[in-house]
Backbone as CSV, one residue per row, in Angstrom:
resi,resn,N_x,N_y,N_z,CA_x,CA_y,CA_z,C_x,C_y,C_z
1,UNK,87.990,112.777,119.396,89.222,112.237,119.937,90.131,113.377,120.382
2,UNK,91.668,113.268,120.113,92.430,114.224,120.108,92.976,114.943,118.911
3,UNK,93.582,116.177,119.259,93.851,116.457,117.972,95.416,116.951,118.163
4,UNK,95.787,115.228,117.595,97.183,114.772,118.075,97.725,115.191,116.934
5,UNK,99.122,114.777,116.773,99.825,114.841,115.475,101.226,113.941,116.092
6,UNK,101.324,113.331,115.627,103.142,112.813,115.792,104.400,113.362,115.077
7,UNK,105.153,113.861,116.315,106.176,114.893,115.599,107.560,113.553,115.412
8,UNK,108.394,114.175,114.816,109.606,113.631,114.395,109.962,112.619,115.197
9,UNK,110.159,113.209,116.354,110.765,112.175,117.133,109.584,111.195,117.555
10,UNK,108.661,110.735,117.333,107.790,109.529,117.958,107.136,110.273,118.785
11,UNK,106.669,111.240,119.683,106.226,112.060,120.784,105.125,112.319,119.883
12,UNK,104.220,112.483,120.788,102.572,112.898,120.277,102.650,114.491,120.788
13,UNK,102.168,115.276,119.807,101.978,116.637,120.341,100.581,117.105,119.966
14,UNK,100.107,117.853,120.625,98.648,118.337,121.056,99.018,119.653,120.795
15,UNK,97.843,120.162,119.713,96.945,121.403,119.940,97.033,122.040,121.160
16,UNK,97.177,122.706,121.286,97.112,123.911,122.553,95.654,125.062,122.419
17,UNK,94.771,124.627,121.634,93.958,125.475,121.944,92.949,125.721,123.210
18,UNK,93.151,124.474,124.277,92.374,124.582,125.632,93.438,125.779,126.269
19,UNK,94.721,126.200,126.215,94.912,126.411,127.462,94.327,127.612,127.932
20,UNK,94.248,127.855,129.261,93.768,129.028,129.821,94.705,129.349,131.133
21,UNK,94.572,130.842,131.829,95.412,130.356,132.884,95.062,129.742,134.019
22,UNK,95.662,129.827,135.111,95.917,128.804,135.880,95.460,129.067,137.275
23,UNK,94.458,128.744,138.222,93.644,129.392,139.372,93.642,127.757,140.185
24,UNK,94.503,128.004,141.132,94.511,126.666,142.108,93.286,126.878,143.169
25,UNK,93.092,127.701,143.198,92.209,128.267,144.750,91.374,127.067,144.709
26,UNK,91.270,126.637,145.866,90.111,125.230,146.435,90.386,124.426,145.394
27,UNK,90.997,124.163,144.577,90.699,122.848,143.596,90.022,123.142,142.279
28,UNK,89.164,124.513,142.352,88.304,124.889,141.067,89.105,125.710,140.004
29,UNK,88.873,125.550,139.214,89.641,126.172,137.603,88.622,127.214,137.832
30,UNK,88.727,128.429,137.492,88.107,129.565,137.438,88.281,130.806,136.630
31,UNK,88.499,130.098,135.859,89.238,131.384,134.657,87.538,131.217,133.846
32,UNK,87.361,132.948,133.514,86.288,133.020,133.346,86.017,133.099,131.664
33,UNK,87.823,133.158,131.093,87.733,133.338,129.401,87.142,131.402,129.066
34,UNK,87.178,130.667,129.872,86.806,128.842,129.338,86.105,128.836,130.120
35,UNK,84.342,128.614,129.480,83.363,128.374,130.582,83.797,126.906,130.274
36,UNK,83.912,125.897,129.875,83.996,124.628,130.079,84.567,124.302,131.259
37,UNK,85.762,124.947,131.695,86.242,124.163,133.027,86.124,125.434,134.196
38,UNK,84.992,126.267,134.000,84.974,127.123,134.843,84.403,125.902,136.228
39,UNK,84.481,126.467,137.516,83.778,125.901,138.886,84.005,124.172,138.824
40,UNK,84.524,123.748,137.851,85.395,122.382,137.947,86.220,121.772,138.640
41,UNK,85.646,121.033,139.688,86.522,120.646,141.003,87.039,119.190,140.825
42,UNK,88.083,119.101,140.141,88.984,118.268,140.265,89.186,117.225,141.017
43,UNK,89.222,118.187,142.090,89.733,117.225,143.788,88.664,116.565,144.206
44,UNK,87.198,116.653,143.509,86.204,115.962,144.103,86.006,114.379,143.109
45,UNK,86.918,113.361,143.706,86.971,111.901,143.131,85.635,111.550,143.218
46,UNK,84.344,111.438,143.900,83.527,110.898,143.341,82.480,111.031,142.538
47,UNK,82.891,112.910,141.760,82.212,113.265,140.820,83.357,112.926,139.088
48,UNK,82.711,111.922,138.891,84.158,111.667,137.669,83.790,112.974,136.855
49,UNK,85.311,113.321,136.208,85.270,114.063,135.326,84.781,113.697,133.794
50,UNK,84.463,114.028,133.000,83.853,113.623,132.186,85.649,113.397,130.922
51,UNK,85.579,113.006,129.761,86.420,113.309,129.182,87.097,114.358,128.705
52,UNK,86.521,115.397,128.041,86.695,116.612,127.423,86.866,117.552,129.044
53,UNK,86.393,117.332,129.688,86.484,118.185,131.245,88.413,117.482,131.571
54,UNK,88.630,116.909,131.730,89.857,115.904,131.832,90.973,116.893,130.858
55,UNK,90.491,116.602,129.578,91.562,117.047,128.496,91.574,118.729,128.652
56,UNK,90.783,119.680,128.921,90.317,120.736,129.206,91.257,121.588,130.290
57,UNK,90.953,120.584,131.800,92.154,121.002,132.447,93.380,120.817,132.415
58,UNK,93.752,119.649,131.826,95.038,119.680,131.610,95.987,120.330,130.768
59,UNK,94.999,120.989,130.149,95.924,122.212,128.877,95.309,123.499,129.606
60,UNK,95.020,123.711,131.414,94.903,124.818,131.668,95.967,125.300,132.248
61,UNK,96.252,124.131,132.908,97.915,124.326,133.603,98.882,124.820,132.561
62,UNK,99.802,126.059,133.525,100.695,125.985,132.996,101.799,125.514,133.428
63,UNK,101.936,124.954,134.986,103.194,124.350,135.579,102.564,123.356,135.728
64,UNK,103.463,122.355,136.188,103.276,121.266,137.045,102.433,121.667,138.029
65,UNK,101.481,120.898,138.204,100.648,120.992,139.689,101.451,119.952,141.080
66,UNK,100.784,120.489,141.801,101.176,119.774,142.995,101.190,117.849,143.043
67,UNK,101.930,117.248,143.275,101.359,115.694,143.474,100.701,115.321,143.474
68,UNK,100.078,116.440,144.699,98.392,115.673,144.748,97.270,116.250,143.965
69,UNK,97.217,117.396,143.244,96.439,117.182,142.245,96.684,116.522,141.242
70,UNK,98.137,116.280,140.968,98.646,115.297,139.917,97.982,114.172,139.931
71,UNK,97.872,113.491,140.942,97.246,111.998,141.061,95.963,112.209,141.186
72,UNK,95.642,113.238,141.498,93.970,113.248,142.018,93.277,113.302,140.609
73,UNK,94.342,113.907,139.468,93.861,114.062,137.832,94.229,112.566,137.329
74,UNK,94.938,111.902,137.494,95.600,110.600,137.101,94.213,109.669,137.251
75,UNK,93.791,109.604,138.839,92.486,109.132,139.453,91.103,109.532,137.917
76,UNK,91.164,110.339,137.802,89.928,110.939,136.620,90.366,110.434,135.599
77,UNK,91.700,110.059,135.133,91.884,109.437,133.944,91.607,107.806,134.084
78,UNK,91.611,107.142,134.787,91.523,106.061,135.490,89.628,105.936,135.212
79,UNK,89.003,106.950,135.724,87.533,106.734,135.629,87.039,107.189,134.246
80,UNK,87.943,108.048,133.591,87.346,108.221,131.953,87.562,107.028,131.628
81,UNK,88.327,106.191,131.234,89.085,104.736,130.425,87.835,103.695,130.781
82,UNK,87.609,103.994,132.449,86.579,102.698,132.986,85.089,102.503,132.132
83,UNK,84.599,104.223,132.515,83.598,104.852,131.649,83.469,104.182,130.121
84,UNK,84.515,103.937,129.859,84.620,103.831,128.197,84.417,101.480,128.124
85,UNK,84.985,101.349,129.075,85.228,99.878,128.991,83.568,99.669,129.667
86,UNK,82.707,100.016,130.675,81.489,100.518,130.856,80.253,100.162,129.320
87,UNK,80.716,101.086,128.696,79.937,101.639,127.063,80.029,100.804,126.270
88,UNK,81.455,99.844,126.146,81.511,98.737,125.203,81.159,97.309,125.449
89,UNK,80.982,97.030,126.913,80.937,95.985,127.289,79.187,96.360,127.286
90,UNK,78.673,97.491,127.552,77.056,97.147,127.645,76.752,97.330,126.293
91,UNK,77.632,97.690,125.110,77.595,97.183,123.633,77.267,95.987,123.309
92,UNK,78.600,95.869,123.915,78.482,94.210,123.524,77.444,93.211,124.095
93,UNK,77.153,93.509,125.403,76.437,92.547,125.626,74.817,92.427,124.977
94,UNK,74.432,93.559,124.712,73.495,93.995,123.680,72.973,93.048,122.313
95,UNK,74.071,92.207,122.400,74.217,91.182,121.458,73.960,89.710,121.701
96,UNK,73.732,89.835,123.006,73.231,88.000,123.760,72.047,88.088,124.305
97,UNK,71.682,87.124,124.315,70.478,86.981,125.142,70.626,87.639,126.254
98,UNK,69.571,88.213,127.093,69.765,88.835,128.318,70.381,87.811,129.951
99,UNK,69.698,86.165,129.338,70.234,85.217,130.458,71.534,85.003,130.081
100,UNK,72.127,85.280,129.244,73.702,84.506,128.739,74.366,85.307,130.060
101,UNK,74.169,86.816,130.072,74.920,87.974,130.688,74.664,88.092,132.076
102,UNK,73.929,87.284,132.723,73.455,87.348,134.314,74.136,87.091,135.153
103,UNK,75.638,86.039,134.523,76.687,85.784,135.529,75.688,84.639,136.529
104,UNK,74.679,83.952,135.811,74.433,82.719,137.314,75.040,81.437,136.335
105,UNK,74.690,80.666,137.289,75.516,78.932,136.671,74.135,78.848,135.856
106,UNK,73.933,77.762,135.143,72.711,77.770,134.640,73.398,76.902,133.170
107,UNK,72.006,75.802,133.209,72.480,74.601,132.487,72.197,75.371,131.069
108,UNK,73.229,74.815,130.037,72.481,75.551,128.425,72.246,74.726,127.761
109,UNK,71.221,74.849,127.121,70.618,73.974,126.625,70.952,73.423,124.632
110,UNK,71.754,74.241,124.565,72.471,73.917,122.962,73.844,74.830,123.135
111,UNK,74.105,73.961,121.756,75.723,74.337,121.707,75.618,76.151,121.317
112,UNK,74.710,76.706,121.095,75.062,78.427,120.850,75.185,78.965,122.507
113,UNK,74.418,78.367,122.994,74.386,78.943,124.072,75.696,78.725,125.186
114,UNK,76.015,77.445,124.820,77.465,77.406,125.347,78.657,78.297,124.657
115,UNK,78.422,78.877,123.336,79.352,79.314,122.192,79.038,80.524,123.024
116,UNK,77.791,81.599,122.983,77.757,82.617,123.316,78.318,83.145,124.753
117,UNK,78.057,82.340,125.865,77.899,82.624,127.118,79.745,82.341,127.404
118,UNK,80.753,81.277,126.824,82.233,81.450,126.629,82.324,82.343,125.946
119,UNK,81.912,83.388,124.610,82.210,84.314,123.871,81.727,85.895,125.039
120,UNK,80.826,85.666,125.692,80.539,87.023,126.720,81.953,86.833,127.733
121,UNK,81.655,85.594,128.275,82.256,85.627,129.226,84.631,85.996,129.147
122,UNK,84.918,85.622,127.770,86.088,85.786,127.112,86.577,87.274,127.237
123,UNK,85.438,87.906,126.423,85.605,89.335,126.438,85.809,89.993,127.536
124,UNK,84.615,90.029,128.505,84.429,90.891,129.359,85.830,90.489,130.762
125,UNK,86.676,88.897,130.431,87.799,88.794,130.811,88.920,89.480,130.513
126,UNK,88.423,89.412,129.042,90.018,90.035,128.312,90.552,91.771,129.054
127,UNK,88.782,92.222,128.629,88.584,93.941,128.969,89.298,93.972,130.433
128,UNK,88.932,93.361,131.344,89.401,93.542,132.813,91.134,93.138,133.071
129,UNK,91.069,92.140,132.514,92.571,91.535,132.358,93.879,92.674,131.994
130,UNK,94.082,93.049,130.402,94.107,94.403,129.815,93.910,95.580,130.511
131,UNK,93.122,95.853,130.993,92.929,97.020,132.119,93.584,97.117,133.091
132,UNK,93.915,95.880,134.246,94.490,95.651,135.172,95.952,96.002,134.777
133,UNK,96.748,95.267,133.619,97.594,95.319,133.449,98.308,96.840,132.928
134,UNK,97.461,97.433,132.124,98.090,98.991,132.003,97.610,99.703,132.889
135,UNK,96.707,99.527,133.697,96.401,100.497,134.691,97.850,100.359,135.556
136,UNK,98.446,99.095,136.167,99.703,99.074,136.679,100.665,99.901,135.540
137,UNK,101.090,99.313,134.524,102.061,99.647,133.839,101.906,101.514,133.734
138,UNK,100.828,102.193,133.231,100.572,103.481,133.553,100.662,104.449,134.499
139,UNK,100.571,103.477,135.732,100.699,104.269,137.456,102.149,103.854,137.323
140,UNK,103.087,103.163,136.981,104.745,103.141,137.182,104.794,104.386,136.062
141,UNK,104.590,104.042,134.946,105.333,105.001,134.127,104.948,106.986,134.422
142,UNK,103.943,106.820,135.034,103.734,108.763,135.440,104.242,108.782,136.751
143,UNK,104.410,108.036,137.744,105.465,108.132,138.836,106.582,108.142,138.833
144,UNK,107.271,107.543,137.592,108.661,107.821,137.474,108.691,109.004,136.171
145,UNK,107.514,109.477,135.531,108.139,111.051,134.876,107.807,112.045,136.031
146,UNK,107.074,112.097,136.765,106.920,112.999,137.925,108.449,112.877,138.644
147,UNK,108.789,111.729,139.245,109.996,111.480,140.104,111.130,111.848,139.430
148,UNK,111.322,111.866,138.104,112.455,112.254,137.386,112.198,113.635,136.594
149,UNK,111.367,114.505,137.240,111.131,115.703,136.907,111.192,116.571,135.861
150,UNK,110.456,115.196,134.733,109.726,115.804,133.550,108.783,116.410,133.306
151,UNK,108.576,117.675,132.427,107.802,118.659,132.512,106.315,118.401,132.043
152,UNK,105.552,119.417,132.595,104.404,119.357,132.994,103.882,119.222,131.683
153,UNK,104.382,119.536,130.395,104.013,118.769,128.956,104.523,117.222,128.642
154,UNK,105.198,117.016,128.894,105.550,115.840,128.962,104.117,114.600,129.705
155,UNK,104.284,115.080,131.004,103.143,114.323,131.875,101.808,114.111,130.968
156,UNK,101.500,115.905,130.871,99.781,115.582,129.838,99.963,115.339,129.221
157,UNK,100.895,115.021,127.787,100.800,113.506,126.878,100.750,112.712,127.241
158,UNK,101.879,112.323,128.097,101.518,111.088,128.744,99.923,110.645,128.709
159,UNK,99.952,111.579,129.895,97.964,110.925,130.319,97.129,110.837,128.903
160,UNK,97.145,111.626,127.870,96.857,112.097,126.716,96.803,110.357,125.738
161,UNK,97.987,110.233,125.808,98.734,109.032,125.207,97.913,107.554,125.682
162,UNK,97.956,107.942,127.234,97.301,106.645,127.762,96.087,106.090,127.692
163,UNK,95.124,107.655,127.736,93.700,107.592,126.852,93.560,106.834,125.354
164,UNK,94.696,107.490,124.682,94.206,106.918,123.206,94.649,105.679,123.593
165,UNK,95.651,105.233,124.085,96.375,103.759,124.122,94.892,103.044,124.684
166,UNK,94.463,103.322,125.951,92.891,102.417,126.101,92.311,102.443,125.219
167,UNK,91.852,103.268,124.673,90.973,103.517,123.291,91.036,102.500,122.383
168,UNK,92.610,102.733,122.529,92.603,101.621,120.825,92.859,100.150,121.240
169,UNK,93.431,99.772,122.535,93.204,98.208,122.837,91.816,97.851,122.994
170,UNK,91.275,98.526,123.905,89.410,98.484,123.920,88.558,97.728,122.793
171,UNK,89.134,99.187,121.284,88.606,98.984,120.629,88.642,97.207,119.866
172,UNK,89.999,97.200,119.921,90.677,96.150,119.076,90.107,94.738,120.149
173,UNK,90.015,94.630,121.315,89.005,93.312,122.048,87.764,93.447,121.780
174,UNK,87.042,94.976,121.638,85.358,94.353,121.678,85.616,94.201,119.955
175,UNK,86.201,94.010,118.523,86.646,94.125,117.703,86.406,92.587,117.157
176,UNK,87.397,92.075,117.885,87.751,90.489,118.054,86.689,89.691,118.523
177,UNK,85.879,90.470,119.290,84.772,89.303,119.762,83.880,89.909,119.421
C-alpha cells in the first residue's frame, strides 16, 4: 500500500523516500540514482503506468509540473483504480458459473441461478456506478487545488488519498457481495 501516517490535522502524510530529482526532458524521468522510474514516459497514455511507477514519480517532482503533465498523471491514476476494479470483478466472478457472467438474456432454470446472475449483475453495477461518481467528484476536487494554487504536496496526496479512497470502497462492494 502506502506508507501513510495521519498527522494532526486529518492530512495524510507520506514517506518521502521515492524522491529523486527532477528531469522534464521529453516526458522521461531520468535520474539515474532510481532505476524504477528511470526512461518512464508518463506522457505516453496508452502505456498505463503501473502503480508503484505512479507513486514513484510523483515523489520525484519537486515542483508542480506543468498542467499537462499534471493531468496526463491524473489520466494514470484513473487507469491504476480501473486496473484494480479489473482484478476484483474477475475475482469475483470466479465465483459463478461461467454462463451466469456472459451478459446474454438466457432463461434460468432455478431460483440460484436467478439469485446468482442478480448477485453478479448488482456488483459489477455498484463497482461502475461508485467509480463514475468519484471519478467526477476527484476530477473537480484536483482542478480546483491546481486552480487555487496548492502546492505540489498537497496535489500528490491528494492523488495518493484518492488511490486509497478506491481501494477501500472497492474493497468494501466486492466485500458485501
Amino acid at each position: 500500500m502506502y506508507s501513510a501516517d495521519e498527522n494532526k490535522k486529518g492530512k495524510l502524510h507520506y514517506d518521502n523516500k521515492y524522491r529523486t530529482n527532477n528531469d522534464f526532458e521529453n516526458g522521461n524521468l531520468g535520474n539515474k540514482s532510481n532505476s524504477s522510474i528511470s526512461n518512464v514516459n508518463y506522457n505516453d497514455i496508452s502505456k498505463q503506468l503501473r502503480r508503484q511507477e505512479l507513486i514513484d514519480i510523483l515523489y520525484s517532482f519537486n515542483e508542480c509540473p506543468s498542467n499537462s503533465y499534471l493531468f496526463k498523471l491524473w489520466e494514470h491514476t484513473f487507469g491504476v483504480h480501473n486496473e484494480r476494479i479489473s482484478t476484483l470483478l474477475n475475482e469475483f466472478m470466479k465465483r459463478f458459473p461461467k454462463y451466469l457472467t456472459d451478459f446474454k438474456f438466457m432463461i434460468c432454470k432455478d431460483d440460484d441461478d436467478v439469485r446468482n446472475t442478480s448477485i453478479w449483475l448488482c456488483c459489477a453495477n455498484e463497482f461502475g456506478r461508485v467509480s463514475s461518481i468519484n471519478d467526477m467528484k476527484f476530477t473537480k476536487e484536483i482542478h480546483e487545488l491546481k486552480n487555487n494554487k496548492y502546492s505540489f504536496d498537497d496535489i500528490r496526496n491528494f492523488i495518493f488519498s484518492c488511490l486509497k479512497d478506491y481501494e477501500q470502497i472497492y474493497n468494501e462492494i466486492y466485500n458485501e457481495y
